[in-house]
C-alpha positions as CSV (number, residue, x, y, z in Angstrom):
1,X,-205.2,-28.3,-5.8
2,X,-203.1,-28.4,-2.6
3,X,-201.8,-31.3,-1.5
4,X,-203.1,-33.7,0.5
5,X,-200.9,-32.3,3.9
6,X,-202.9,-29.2,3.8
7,X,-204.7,-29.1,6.9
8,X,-208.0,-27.4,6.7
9,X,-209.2,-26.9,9.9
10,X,-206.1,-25.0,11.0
11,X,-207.0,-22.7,8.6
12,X,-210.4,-22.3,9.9
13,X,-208.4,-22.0,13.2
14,X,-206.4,-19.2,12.1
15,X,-209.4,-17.3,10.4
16,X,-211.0,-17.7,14.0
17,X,-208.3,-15.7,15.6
18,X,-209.6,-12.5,14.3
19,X,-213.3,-13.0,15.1
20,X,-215.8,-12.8,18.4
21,X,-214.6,-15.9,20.2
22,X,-218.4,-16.5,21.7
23,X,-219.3,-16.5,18.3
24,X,-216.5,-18.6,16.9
25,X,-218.3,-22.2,18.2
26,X,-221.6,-21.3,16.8
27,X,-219.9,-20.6,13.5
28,X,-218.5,-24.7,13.8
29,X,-221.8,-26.1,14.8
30,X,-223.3,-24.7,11.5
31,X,-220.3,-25.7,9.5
32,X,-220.7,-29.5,11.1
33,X,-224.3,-29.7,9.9
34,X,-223.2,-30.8,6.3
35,X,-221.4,-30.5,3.4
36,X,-223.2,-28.2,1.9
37,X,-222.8,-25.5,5.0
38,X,-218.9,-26.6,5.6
39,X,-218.5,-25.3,1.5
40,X,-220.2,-22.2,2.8
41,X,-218.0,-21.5,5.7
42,X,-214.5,-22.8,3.9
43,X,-213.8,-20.3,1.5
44,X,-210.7,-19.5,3.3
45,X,-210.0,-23.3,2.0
46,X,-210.9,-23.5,-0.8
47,X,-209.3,-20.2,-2.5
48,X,-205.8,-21.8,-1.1
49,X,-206.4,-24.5,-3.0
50,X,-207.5,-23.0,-6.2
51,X,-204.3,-21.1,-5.9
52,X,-202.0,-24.3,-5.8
53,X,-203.1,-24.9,-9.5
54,X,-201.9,-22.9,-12.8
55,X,-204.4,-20.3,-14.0
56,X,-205.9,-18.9,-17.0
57,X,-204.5,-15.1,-16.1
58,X,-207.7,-13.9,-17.7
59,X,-208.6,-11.4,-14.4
60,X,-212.0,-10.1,-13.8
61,X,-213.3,-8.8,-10.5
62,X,-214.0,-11.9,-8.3
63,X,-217.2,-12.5,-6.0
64,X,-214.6,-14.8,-4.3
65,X,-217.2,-17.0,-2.3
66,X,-219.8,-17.5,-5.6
67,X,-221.8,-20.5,-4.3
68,X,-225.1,-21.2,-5.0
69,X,-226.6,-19.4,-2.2
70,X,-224.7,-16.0,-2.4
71,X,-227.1,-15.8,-5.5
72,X,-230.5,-14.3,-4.7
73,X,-233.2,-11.5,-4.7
74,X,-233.3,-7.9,-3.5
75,X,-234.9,-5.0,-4.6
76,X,-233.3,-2.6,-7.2
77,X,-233.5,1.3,-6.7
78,X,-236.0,1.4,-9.3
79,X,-238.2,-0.9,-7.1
80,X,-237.6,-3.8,-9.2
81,X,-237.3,-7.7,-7.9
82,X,-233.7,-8.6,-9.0
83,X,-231.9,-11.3,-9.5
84,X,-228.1,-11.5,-8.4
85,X,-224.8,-12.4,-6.6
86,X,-225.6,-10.8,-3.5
87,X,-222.3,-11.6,-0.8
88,X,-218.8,-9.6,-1.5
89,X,-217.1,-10.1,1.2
90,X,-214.3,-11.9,-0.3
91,X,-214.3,-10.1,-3.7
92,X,-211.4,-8.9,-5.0
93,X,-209.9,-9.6,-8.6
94,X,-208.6,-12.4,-9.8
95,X,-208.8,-15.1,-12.2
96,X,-212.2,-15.5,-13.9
97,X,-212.2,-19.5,-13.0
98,X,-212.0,-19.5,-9.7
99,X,-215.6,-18.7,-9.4
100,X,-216.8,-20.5,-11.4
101,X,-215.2,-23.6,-9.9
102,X,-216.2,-22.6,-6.4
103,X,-219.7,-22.3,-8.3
104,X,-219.9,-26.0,-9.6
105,X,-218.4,-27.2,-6.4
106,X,-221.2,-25.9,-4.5
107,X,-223.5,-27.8,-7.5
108,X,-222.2,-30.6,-7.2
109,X,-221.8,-31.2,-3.3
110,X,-225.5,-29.5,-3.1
111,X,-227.1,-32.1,-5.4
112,X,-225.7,-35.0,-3.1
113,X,-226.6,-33.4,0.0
114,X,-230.3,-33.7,-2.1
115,X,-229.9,-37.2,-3.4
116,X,-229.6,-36.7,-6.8
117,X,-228.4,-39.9,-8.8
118,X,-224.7,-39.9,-10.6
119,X,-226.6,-38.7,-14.1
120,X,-228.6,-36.2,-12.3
121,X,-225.4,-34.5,-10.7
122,X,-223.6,-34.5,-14.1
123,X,-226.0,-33.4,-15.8
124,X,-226.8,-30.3,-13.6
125,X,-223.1,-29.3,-13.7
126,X,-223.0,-29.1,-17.2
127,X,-226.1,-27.2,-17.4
128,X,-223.9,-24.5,-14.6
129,X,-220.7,-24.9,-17.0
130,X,-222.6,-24.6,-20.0
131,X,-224.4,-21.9,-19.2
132,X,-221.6,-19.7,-18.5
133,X,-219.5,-20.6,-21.3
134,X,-222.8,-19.5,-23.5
135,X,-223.4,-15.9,-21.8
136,X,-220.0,-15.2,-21.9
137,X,-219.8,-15.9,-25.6
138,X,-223.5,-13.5,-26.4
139,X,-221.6,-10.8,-24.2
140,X,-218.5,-11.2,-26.0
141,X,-220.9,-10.2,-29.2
142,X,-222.4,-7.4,-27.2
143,X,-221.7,-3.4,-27.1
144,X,-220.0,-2.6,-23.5
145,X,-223.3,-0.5,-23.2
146,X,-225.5,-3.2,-23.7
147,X,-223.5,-5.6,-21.1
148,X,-223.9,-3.0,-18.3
149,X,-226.8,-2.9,-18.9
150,X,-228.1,-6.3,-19.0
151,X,-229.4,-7.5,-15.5
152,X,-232.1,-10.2,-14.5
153,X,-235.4,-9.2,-12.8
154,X,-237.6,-12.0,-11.7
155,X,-240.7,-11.7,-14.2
156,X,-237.6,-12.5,-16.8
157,X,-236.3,-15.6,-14.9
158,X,-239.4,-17.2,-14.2
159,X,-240.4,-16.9,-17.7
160,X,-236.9,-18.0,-19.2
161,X,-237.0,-20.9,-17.1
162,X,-240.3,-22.5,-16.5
163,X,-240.3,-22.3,-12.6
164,X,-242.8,-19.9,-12.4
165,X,-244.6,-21.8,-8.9
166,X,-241.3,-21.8,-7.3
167,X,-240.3,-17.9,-8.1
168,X,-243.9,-17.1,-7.2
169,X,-242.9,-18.5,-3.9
170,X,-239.6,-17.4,-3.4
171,X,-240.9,-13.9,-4.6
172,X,-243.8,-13.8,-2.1
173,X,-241.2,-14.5,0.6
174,X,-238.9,-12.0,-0.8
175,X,-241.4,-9.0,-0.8
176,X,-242.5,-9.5,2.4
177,X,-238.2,-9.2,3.6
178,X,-239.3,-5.7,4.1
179,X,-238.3,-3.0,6.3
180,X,-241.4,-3.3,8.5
181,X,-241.2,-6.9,8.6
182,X,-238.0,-6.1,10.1
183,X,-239.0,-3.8,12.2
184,X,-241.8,-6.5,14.0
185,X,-239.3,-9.4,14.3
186,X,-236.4,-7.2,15.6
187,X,-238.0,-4.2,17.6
188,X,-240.6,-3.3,20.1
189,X,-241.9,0.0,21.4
190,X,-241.3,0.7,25.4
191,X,-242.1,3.8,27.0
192,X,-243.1,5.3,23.2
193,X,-239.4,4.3,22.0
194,X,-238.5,1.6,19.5
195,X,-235.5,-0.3,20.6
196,X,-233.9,-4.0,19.4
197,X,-235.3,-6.8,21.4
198,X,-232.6,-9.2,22.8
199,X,-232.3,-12.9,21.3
200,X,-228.7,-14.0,23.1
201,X,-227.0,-14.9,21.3
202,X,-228.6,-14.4,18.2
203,X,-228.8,-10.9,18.5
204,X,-227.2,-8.8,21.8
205,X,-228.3,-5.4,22.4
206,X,-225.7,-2.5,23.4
207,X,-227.2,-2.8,27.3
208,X,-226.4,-6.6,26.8
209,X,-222.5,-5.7,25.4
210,X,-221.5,-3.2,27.0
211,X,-224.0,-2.2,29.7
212,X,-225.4,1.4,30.0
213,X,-222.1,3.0,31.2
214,X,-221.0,1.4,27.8
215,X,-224.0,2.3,25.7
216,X,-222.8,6.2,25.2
217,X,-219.5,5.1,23.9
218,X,-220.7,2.4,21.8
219,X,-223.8,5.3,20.5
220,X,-221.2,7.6,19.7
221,X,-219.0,5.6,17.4
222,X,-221.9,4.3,15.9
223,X,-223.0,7.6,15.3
224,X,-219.7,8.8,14.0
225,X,-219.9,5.6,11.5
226,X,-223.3,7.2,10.2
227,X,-222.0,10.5,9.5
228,X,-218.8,9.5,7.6
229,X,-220.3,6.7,6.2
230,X,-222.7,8.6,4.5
231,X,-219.5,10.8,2.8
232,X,-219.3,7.7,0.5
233,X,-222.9,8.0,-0.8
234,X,-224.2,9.7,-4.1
235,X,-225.3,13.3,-2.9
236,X,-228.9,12.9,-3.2
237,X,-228.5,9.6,-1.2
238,X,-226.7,11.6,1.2
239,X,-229.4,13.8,1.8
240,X,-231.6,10.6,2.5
241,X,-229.9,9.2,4.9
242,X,-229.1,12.5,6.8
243,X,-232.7,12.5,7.2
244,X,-232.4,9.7,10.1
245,X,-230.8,9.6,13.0
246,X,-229.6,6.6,15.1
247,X,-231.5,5.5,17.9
248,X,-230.6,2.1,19.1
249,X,-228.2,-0.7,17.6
250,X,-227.6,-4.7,18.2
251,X,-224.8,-7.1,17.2
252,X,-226.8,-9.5,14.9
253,X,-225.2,-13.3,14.0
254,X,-225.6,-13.8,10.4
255,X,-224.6,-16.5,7.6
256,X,-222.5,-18.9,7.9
257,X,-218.7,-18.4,6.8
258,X,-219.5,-14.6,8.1
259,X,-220.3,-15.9,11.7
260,X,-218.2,-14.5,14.3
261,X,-217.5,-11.3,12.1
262,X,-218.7,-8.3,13.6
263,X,-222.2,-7.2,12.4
264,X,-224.4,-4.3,14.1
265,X,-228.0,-3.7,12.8
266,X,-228.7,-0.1,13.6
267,X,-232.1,1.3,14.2
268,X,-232.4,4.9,12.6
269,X,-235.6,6.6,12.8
270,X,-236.7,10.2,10.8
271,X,-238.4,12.7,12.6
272,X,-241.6,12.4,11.2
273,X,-243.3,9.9,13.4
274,X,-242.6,5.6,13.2
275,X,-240.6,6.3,9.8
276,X,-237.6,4.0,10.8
277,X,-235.6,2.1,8.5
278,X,-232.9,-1.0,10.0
279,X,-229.8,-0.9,8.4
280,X,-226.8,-3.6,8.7
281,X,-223.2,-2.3,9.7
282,X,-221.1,-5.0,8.7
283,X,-217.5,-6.0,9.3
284,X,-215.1,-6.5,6.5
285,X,-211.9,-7.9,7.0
286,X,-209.0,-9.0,4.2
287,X,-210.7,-11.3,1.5
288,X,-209.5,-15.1,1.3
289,X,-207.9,-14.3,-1.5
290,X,-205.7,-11.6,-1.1
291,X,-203.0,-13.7,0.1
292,X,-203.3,-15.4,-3.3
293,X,-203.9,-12.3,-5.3
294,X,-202.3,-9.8,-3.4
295,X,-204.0,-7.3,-1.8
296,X,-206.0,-4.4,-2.7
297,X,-205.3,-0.8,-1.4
298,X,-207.9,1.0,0.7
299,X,-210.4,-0.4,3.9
300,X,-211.8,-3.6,3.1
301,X,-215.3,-1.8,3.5
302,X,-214.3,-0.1,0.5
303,X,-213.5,-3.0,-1.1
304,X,-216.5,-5.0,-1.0
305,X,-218.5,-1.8,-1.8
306,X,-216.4,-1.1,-5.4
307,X,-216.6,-4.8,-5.9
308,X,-220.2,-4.9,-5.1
309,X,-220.7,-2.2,-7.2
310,X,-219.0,-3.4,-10.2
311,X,-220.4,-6.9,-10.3
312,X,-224.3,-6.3,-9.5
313,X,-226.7,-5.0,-12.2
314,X,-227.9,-2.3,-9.3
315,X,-227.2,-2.4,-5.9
316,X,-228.6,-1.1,-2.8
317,X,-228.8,2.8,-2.4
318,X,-227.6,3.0,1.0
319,X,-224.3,0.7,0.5
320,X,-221.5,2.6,1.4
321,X,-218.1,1.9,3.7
322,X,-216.7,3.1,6.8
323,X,-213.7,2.4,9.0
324,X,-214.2,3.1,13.0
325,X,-212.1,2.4,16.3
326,X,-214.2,0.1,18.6
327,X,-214.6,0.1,22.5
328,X,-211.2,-2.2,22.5
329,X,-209.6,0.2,20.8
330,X,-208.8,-1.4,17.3
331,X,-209.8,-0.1,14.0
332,X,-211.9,-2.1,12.0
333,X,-213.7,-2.0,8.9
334,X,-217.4,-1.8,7.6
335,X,-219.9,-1.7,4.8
336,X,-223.4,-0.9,5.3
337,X,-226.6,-1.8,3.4
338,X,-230.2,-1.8,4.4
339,X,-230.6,-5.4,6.4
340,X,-233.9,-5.9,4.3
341,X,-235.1,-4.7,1.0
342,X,-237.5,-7.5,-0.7
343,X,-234.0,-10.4,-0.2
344,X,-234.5,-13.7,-0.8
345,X,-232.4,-16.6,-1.9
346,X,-233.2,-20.0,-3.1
347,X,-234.0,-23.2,-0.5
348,X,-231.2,-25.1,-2.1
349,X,-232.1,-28.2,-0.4
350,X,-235.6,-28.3,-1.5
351,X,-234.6,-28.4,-5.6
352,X,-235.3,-31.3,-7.3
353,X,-232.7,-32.3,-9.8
354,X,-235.1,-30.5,-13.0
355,X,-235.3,-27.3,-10.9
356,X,-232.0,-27.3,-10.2
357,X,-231.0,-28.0,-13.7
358,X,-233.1,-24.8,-14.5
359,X,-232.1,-22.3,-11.3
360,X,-228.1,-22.9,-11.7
361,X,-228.1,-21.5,-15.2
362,X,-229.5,-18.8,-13.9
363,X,-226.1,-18.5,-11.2
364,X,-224.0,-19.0,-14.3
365,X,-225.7,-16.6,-16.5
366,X,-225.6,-14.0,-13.9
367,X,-222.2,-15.0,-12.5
368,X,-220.9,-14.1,-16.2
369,X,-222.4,-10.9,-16.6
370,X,-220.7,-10.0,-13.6
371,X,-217.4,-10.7,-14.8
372,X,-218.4,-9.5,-18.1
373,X,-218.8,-6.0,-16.5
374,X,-215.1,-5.8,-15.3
375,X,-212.6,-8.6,-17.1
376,X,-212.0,-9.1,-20.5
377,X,-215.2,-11.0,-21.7
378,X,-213.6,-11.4,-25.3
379,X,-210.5,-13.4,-24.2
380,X,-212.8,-15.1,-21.4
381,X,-215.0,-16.6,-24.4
382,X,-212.4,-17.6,-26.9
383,X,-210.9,-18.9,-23.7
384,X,-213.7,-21.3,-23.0
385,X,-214.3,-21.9,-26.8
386,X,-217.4,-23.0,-28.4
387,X,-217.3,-26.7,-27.9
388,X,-218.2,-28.3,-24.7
389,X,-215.0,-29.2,-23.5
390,X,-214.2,-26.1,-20.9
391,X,-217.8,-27.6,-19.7
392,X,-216.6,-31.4,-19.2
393,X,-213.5,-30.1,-17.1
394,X,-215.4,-27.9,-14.7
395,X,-217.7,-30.5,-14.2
396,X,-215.1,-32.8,-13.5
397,X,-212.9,-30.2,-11.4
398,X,-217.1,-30.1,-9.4
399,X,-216.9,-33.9,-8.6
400,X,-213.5,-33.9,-7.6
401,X,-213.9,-31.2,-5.2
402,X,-217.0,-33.0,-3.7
403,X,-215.1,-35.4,-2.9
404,X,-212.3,-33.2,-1.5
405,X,-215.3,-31.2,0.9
406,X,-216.7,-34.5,2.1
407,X,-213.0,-34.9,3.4
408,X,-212.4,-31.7,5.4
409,X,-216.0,-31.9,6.9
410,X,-215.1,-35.2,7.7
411,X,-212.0,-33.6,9.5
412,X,-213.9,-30.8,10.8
413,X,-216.2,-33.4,12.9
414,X,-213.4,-35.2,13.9
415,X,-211.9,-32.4,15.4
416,X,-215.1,-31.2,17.0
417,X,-215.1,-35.1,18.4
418,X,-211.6,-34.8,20.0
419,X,-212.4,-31.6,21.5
420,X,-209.8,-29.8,19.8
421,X,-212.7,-27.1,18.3
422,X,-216.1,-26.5,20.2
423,X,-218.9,-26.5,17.9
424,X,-222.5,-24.8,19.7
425,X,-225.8,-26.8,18.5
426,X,-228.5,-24.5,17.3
427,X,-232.0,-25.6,18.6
């Protein structure tokens, strides 16, 4: 790892310099809350500090951020609950390992943040090692049909590993992520017209942004988004979305690390009656790892698409990528994707250390397939051998880098303390 003059919060600085400054503080208050959410927000860290160590060279296509709560649920075209990585905003390929290291890392500083003894913390990151180091080696024995195939629906986990009362749970909360719950948290109906209600600064409307005599420009390049956007659909999904047509738009804060990025939920509406559907325009700018990696040709949008693409069993079927010039006159890029379709992800800090145990094989298992799909899952596995010894070192390499977060939050408080960042409290 990088030595110990690295100084993470210019880094965070320097990733700021790209992003809405109003946003920028609340993205430090969220980071400041705890380990746990500093992980979250410092990937831009962490992937310069997996680069300052020697490497397998085995490359697969990276998630780049794979922590436990990029994992989650979302609905499949077929209208099945899935299970998967579900954030790709810093994919880009690279070697297998460093996911799975950002993977324990985020095991390991998760079960402190949730008490668990020295034994407990072990013992769940050699379940996470373990687990991936035996899915890679029954993929390595599997036909490249049968690995594409392979995917996780919820019914399957639950069963496979005795949570059933907390994926009933998670389920219930996950179908009911839907379009029209979207539509009654986010929207109202003035005058007979659904339009975005305005939560500053959670979510800003266009009138709030740019004011009416901005509203037509910001409509129109919005509009021009949907219509070459939906270029990089399948046809029939084409066809879909042509079907709609954009009536209002907001800029929406989300996550953590992606806070201060710019992301737009759209309202599009078909003509036939309240038939409206919210969709998520969101920015994507160069991964964290490109300057590691090098970096990949074509608009990021594109990029997390392909990579989103590759790695999930199924994905949504209005993901697609679009680059646009904004109101300030820059080019930037997006992907968009339906803001809702049955998502849900686990409450991380409600596991207990046996449910934990349990729901981070489930991350390594899926976390493998995914590099499965595009690396060499052959090498990968005689790589990581049959013995638990590949397991022993990422769990240590999990502690370690505990320790390491519990350091840079550390710094990032102190720096919030001195004044030198602002960090906004969330009420």
């Amino acid at each position: 790892m990088a030595g110990p003059d690295r100084d993470p919060v210019a880094q965070l600085e320097d990733q700021a310099t790209s992003r809405v400054p109003e946003l920028v503080p609340i993205r430090y208050g969220r980071m400041a809350a705890g380990a746990f959410p500093f992980l979250r927000g410092s990937a831009v860290v962490m992937a310069s500090d997996l680069a300052a160590s020697p490497n397998s060279g085995l490359r697969v296509q990276l998630c780049g951020d794979a922590h436990l709560s990029n994992f989650g649920l979302f609905a499949s075209p077929e209208r099945r609950l899935l299970f998967d990585l579900n954030d790709f905003d810093e994919t880009a390929p690279g070697p297998f390992e460093w996911d799975v290291q950002r993977l324990v890392a985020s095991v390991e500083v998760a079960a402190r943040a949730n008490g668990f003894d020295e034994k407990d913390r072990r013992r769940t990151l050699l379940a996470c090692a373990g687990a991936y180091r035996e899915a890679m080696r029954r993929f390595a024995a599997m036909s490249e049909i049968d690995v594409w195939y392979a995917r996780l629906d919820v019914e399957e986990a639950s069963a496979a590993t005795g949570i059933r009362r907390y994926g009933r749970r998670t389920v219930e909360k996950a179908r009911r992520r839907d379009h029209a719950s979207s539509l009654e948290r986010l929207t109202e109906v003035v005058g007979g017209r659904r339009r975005f209600v305005s939560d500053p600064p959670w979510v800003r409307t266009v009138e709030d942004l740019a004011g009416e005599a901005g509203r037509a420009d910001l409509a129109r390049d919005m509009d021009d988004l949907l219509s070459s956007y939906a270029q990089t659909l399948q046809s029939d999904r084409q066809r879909l979305i042509r079907r709609y047509r954009l009536v209002d738009m907001a800029r929406k804060v989300v996550g953590v690390g992606s806070v201060g990025t710019r992301a737009w939920i759209l309202l599009v509406v078909a003509d036939e009656g309240d038939d409206a559907l919210v969709l998520q325009a969101k920015e994507a700018q160069a991964s964290v790892l490109e300057e590691h990696t090098g970096s990949v040709a074509g608009p990021h949008g594109r990029r997390v698409v392909e990579g989103q693409r590759l790695m999930q069993a199924a994905s949504d079927i209005f993901l697609g990528w679009e680059t646009v010039h904004g109101l300030d006159g820059v080019q930037r890029d997006f992907y968009v994707r339906q803001l809702r379709d049955w998502k849900g992800s686990a409450e991380v800090e409600q596991l207990d250390p046996t449910t934990m145990a349990r729901y981070v094989r489930l991350c390594a298992w899926t976390l493998a397939r995914a590099h499965a799909r595009s690396g060499d899952r052959i090498a990968i596995a005689a790589y990581l051998g049959g013995s638990r010894r590949a397991d022993e070192a990422f769990a240590d390499f999990g502690a370690a880098y505990a320790e390491r977060t519990a350091e840079d939050h550390a710094r990032l408080l102190a720096a919030i303390d001195t004044g030198r960042l602002v960090a906004a409290a969330e009420d």
